[in-house]
C-alpha positions as CSV (number, residue, x, y, z in Angstrom):
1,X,0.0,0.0,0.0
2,X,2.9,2.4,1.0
3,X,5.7,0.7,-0.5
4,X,9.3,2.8,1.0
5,X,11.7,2.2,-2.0
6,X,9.0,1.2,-5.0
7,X,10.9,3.7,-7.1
8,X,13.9,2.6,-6.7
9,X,13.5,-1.1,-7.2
10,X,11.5,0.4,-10.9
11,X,14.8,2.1,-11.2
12,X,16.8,-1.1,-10.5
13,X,15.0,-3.8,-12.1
14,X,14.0,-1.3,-15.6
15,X,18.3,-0.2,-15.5
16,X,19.2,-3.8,-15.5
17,X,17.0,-4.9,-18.1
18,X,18.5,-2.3,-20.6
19,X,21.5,-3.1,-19.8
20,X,20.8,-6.8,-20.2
21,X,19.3,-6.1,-23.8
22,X,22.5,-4.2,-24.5
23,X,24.2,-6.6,-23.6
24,X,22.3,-9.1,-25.6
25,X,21.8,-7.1,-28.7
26,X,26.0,-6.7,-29.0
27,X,26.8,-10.7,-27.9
28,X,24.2,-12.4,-29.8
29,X,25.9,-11.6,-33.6
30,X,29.0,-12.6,-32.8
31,X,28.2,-15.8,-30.6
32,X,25.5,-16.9,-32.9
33,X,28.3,-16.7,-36.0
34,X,31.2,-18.4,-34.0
35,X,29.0,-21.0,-31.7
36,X,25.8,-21.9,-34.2
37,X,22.4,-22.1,-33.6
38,X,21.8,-25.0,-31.8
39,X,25.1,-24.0,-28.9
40,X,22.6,-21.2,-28.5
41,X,20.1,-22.7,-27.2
42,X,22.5,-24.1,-24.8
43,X,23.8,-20.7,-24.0
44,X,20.4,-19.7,-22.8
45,X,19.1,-22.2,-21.0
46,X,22.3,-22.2,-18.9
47,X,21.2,-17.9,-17.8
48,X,17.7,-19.3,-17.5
49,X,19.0,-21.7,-14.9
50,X,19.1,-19.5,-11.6
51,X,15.9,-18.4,-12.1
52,X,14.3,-22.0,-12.4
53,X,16.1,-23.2,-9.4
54,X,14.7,-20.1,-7.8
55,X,11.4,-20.6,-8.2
56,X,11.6,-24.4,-7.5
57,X,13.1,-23.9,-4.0
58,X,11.0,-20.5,-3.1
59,X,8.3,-21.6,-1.0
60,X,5.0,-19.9,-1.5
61,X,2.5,-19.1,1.4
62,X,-0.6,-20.4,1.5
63,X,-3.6,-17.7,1.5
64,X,-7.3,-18.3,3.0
65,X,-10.3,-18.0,0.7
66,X,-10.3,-14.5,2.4
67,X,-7.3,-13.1,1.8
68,X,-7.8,-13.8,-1.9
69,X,-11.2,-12.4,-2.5
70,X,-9.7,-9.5,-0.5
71,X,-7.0,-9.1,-3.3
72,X,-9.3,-10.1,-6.0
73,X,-11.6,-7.0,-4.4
74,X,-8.6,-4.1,-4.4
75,X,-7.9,-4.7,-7.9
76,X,-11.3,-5.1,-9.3
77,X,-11.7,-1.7,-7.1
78,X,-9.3,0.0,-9.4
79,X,-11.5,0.7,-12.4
80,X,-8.5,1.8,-14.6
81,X,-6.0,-0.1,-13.9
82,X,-8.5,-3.2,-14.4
83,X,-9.4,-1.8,-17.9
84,X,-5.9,-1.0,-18.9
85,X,-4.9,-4.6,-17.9
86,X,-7.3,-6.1,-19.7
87,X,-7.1,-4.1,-22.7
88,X,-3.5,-4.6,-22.9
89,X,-3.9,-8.4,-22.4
90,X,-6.5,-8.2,-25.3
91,X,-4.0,-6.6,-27.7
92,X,-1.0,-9.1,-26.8
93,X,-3.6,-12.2,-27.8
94,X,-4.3,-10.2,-31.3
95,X,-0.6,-10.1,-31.8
């Protein structure tokens, strides 16, 4: 409700992923010409790694039918946001 350092975790996580993409956009030539195709898909998997053993090992809390319909309630609350979402979620499926 009040998050303390929201905008600087946006900061973070949106400066990271440009410079991720960067990153990316200047590797991916020259490993895709010297490693091949399939060595890429290698290459990937092994950065997607982390993240898989992250979210086999994070335990997830369990939430009462409550506590949902209480979330479920504050975002159907916010009209806009809502719309926006599903608007945006519309487009994607056209693409």
């Amino acid at each position: 409700d009040h998050p303390k350092h929201g905008q600087d975790l946006l900061t973070y996580v949106f400066a990271g992923m440009s410079l991720w993409s960067l990153l990316a956009s200047v590797v991916s030539g020259f490993a895709l010409s010297s490693l091949g195709a399939r060595a890429m898909y290698i290459l990937v998997a092994a950065f997607a790694l982390p993240a898989l053993v992250a979210s086999w090992t994070t335990e997830e809390t369990k939430k009462s039918a409550a506590e949902i319909r209480s979330g479920r309630d504050k975002i159907f609350r916010q009209k806009e946001f809502f719309t926006l979402a599903c608007v945006m979620c519309g487009a994607s499926m056209m693409l």
